[in-house]
C-alpha positions as CSV (number, residue, x, y, z in Angstrom):
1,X,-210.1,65.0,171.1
2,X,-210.0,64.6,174.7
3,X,-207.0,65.5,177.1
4,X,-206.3,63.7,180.5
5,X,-204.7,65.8,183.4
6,X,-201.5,64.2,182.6
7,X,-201.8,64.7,178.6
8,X,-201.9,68.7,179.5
9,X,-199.4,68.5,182.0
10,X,-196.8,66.8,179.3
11,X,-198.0,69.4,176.9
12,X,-197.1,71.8,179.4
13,X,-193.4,70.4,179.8
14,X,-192.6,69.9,176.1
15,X,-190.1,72.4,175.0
16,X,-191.0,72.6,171.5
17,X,-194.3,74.0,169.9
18,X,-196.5,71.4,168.2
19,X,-197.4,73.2,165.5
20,X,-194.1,74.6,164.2
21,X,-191.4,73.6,166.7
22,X,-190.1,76.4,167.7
23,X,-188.9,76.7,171.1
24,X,-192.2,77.4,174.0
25,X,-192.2,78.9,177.4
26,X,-193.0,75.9,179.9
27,X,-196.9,76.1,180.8
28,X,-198.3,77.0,177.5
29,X,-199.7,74.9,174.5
30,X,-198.0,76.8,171.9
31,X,-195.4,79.2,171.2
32,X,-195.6,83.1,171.5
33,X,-195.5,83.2,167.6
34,X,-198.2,81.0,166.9
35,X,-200.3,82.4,169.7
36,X,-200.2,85.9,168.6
37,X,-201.7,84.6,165.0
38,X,-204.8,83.9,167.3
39,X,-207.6,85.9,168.0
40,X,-207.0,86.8,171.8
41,X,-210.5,85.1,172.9
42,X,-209.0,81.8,171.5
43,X,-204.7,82.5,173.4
44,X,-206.3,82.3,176.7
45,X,-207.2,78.7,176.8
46,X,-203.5,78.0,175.7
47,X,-201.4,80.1,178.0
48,X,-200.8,78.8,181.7
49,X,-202.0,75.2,181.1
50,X,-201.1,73.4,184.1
51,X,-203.7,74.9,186.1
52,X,-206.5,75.1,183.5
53,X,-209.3,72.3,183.6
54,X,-208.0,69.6,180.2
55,X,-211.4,69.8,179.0
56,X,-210.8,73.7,178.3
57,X,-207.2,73.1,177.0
58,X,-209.1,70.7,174.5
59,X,-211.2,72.8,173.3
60,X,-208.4,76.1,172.9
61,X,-206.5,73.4,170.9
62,X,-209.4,72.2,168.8
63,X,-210.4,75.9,168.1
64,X,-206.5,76.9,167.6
65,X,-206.4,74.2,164.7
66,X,-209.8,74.9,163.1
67,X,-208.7,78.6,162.8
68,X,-204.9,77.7,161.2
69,X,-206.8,75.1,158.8
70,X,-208.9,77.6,157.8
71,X,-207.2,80.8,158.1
72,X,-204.5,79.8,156.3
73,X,-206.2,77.9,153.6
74,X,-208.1,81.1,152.6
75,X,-204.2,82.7,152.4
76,X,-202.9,80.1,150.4
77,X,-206.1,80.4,148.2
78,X,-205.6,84.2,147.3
79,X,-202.1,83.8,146.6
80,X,-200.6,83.8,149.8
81,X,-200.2,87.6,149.5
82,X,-197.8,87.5,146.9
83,X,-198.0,89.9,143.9
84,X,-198.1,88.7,140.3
């Protein structure tokens, strides 16, 4: 996946999160709640967008969805922390 300039600048308008659709603060990729579910070396490639290099905003999203596929699977695989 490869981002133009104006592919990150569009991401950085959009109001809603793409991964849950919450509401976003203009100039991030994500929303606070799924950004704090991120290890902090992977949030700063996704906050403040616009004046980041789309190459690097690729890569924070490609990392960003690797970890949820993953993290999450491993969650859902152990119960999702519910007790039995």
């Amino acid at each position: 996946m490869h981002l133009t300039r104006d592919q990150v600048s569009g991401l950085a308008r959009r109001r809603n999160c793409p991964r849950c659709d919450f509401d976003k603060t203009a100039g991030n990729a994500l929303c606070r709640r799924c950004r704090t579910k991120l290890p902090e070396h992977m949030r700063l490639a996704l906050e403040r967008i616009p004046t980041k290099e789309p190459s690097i905003v690729s890569r924070g999203l490609r990392a960003a969805a690797d970890y949820f596929n993953v993290h999450f699977q491993s969650v859902k695989n152990f119960g999702g922390g519910k007790k039995r």
